[in-house]
C-alpha positions as CSV (number, residue, x, y, z in Angstrom):
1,X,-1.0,25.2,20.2
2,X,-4.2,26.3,18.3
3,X,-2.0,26.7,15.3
4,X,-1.0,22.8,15.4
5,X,-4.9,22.0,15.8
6,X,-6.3,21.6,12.5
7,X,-3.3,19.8,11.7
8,X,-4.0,17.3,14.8
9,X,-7.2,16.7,14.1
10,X,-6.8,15.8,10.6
11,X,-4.3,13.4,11.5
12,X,-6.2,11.7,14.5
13,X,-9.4,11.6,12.2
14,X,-7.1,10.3,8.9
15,X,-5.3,7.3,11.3
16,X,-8.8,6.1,12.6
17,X,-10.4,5.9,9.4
18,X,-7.2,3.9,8.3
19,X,-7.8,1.5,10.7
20,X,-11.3,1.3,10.0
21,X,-10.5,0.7,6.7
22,X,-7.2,-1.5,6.8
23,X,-9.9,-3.9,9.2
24,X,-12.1,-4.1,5.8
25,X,-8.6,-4.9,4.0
26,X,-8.2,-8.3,6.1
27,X,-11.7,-9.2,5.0
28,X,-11.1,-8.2,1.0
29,X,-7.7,-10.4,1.9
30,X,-9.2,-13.3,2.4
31,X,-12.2,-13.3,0.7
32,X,-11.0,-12.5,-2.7
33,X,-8.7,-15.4,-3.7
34,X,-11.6,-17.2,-2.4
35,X,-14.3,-16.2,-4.5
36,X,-16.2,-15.2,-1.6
37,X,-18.3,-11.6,-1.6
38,X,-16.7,-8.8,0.0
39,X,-19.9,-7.0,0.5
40,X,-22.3,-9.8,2.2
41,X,-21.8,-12.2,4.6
42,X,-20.5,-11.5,8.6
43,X,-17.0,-12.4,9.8
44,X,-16.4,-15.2,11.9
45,X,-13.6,-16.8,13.9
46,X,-11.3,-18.9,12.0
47,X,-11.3,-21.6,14.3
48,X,-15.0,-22.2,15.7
49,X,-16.5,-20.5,13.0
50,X,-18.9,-18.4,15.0
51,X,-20.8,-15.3,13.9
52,X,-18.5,-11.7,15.3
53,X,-20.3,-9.2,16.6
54,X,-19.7,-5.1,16.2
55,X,-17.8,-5.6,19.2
56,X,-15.6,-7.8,18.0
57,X,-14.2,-6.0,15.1
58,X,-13.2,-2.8,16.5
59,X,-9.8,-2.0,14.6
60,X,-6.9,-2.8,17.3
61,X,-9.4,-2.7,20.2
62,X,-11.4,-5.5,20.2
63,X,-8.2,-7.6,20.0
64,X,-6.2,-5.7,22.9
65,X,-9.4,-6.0,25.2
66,X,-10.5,-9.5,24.6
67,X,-6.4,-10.7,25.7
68,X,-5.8,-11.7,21.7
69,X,-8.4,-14.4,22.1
70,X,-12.0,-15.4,20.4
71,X,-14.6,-14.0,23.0
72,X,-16.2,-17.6,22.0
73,X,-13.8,-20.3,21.9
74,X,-10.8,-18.6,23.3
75,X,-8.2,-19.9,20.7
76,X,-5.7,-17.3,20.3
77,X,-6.0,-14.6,17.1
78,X,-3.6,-13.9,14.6
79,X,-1.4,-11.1,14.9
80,X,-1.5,-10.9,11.2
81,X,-4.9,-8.8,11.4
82,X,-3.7,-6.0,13.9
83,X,-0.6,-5.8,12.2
84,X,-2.6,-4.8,8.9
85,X,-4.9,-2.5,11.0
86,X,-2.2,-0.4,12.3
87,X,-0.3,-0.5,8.8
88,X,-3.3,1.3,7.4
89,X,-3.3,3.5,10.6
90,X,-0.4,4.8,10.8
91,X,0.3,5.3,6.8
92,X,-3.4,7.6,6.8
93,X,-1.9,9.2,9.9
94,X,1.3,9.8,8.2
95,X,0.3,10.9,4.4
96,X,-2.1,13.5,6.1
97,X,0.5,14.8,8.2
98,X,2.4,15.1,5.4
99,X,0.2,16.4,2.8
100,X,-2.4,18.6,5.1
101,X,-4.9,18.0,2.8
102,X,-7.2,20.9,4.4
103,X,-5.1,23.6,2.8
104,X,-6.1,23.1,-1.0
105,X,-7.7,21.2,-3.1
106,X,-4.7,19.4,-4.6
107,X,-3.1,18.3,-1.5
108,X,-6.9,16.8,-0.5
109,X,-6.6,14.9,-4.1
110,X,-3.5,13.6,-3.3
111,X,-3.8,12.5,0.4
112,X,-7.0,10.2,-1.5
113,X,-5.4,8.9,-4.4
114,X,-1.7,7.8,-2.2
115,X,-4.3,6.2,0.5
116,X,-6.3,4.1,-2.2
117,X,-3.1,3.5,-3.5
118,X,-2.0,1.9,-0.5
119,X,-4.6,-0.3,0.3
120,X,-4.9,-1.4,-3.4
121,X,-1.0,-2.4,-3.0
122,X,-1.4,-3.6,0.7
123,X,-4.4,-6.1,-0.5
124,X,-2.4,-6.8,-3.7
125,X,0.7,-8.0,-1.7
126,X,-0.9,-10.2,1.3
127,X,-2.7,-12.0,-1.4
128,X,0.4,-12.7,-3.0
129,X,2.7,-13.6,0.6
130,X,-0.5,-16.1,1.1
131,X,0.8,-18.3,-1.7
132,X,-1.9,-17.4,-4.5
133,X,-0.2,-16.2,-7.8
134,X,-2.3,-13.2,-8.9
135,X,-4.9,-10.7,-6.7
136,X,-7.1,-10.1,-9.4
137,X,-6.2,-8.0,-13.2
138,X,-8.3,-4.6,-11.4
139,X,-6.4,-3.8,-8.4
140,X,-3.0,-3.9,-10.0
141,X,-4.0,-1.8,-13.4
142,X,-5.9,0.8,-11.1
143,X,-3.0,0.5,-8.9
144,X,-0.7,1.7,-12.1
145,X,-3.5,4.3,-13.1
146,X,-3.5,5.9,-9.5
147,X,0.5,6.1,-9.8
148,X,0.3,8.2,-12.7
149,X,-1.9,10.7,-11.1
150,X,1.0,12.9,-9.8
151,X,2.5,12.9,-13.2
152,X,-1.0,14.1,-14.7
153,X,-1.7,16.5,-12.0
154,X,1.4,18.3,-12.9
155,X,1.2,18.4,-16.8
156,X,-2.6,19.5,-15.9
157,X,-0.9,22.7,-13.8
158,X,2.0,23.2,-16.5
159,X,4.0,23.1,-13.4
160,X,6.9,20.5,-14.8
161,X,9.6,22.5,-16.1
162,X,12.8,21.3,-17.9
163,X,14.9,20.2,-15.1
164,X,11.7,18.3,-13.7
165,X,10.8,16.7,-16.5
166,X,14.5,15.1,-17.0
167,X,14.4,14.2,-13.6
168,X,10.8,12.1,-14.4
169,X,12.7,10.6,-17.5
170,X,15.6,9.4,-15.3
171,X,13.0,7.8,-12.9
172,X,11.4,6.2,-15.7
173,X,14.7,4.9,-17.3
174,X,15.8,3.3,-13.6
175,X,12.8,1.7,-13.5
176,X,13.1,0.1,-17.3
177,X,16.6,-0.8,-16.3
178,X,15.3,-2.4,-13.0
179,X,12.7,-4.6,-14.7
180,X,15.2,-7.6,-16.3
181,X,17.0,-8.1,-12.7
182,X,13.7,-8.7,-10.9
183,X,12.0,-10.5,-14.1
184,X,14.9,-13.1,-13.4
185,X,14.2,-13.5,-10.2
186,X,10.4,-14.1,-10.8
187,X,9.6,-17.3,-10.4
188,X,8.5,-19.5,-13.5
189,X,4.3,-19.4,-14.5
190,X,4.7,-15.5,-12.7
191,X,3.1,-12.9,-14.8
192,X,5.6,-10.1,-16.0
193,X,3.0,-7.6,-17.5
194,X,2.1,-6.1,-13.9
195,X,5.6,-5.4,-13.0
196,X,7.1,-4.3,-16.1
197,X,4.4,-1.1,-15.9
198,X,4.6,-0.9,-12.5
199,X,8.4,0.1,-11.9
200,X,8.3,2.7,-15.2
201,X,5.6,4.2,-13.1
202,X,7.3,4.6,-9.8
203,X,9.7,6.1,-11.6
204,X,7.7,8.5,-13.7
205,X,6.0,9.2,-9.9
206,X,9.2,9.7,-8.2
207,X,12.1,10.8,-10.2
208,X,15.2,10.0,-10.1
209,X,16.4,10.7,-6.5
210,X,13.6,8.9,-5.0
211,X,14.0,6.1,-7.1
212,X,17.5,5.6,-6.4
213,X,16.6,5.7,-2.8
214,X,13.4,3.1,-3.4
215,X,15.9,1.0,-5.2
216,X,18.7,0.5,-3.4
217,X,17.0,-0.8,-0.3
218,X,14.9,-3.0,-2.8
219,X,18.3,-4.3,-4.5
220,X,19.4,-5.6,-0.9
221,X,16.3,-7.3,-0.1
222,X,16.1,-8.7,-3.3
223,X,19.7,-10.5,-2.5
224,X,18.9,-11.4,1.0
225,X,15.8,-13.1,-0.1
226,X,17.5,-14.8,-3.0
227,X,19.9,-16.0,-0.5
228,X,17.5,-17.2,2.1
229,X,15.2,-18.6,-1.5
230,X,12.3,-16.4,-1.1
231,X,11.8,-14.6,-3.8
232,X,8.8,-15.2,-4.4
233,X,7.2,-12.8,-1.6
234,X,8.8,-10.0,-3.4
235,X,6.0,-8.9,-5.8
236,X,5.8,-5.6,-7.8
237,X,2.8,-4.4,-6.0
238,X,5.9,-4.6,-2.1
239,X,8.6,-2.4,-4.8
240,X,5.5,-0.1,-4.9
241,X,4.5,0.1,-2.1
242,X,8.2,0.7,-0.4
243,X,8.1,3.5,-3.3
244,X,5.1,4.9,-2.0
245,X,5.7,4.9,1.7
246,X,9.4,6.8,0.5
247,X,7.5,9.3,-1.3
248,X,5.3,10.1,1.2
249,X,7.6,10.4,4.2
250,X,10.2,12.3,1.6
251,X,7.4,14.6,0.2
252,X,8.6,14.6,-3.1
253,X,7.7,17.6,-5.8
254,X,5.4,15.0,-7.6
255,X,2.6,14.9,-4.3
């Protein structure tokens, strides 16, 4: 049991500070297509408007104890914002569990680029489901230049040998070959630039195997949302992150 320890810990203390930090996410989400500062101003109830205490943003918490209700109006809150809390939760939980970022430095590196990562795609694709057509130019290129970072790390080490490095290519060439059946799907006045590097660079992350596994799943959503004409909520920054959550849970040679 002391053995498991460390490893407990570090996931208990990773999944809090993913809902501490997914709870910030809800604010950048709505905020940011707004204009509005991320970094002043409290939070307030949607529907009377009134100031939230500390109370009354504890992740998950404050919205279990207070019956899913505004302590001050008592009109019912969204689901949406627990939903997002316990995404980031669980994905910290899980990315330290699998990369046990205590043992070296390079697991650490990785357990913080995969988590920014997430949030940057996570913000990136609730802006997008809310109707608006672009989170801002920053989040997807550092999104893109986080992605690479496995790839780097390993030329860095020398550690990518013959067979690994095909096995990058073949990612990358999936990805290429992916980009015109999602461009058509894009609807018109939709930039293309974010998603043509973004699926080259899940690839280059993933290789082949994972790819193929990212993609087919992606390939049958894609139809069932062209069938049901919603298309539009599948953004590059939701093939990434599906990508992402793979390669984590897989625990591909690239982390």
């Amino acid at each position: 049991m002391i053995d498991y320890l460390p490893d407990l810990l570090i996931i208990i203390y990773s999944g809090l500070l993913g809902l501490l930090i997914a709870s910030f996410l809800n604010v950048v989400i709505y905020r940011l297509p707004q204009g509005e500062t991320i970094v002043q101003g409290r939070s307030h109830c949607m529907s009377c408007g009134h100031a939230l205490g500390a109370l009354d943003l504890l992740p998950v918490f404050s919205y279990l104890l207070l019956g899913r209700r505004c302590r001050y109006c008592r009109e019912p809150i969204s689901s949406r914002y627990i939903k997002i809390e316990l995404a980031g939760g669980v994905f910290f939980a899980l990315a330290a569990w699998v990369n046990r970022p205590y043992t070296n430095l390079s697991s650490a590196l990785s357990l913080m680029v995969i988590c920014a990562l997430f949030c940057l795609l996570l913000v990136d694709s609730m802006i997008r489901f809310d109707g608006h057509k672009l989170a801002p130019p920053a989040i997807i290129f550092v999104s893109l230049i986080l992605a690479a970072f496995p790839l780097v790390q390993s030329l860095a080490a020398n550690t990518l040998d013959g067979v690994e490095i095909a096995n990058r290519l073949s990612g990358l060439v999936l990805g290429l070959l992916t980009i015109p059946l999602l461009n058509s799907l894009q609807p018109a006045g939709n930039a293309r630039l974010p998603l043509v590097l973004a699926l080259p660079v899940a690839g280059l992350w993933l290789g082949l195997p994972l790819m193929l596994l990212v993609f087919l799943p992606s390939a049958a959503a894609i139809w069932f949302l062209k069938k049901q004409h919603l298309v539009p909520l599948f953004s590059c920054a939701l093939f990434l992150l599906v990508a992402l959550l793979s390669a984590v849970i897989f625990k591909s040679n690239t982390l």
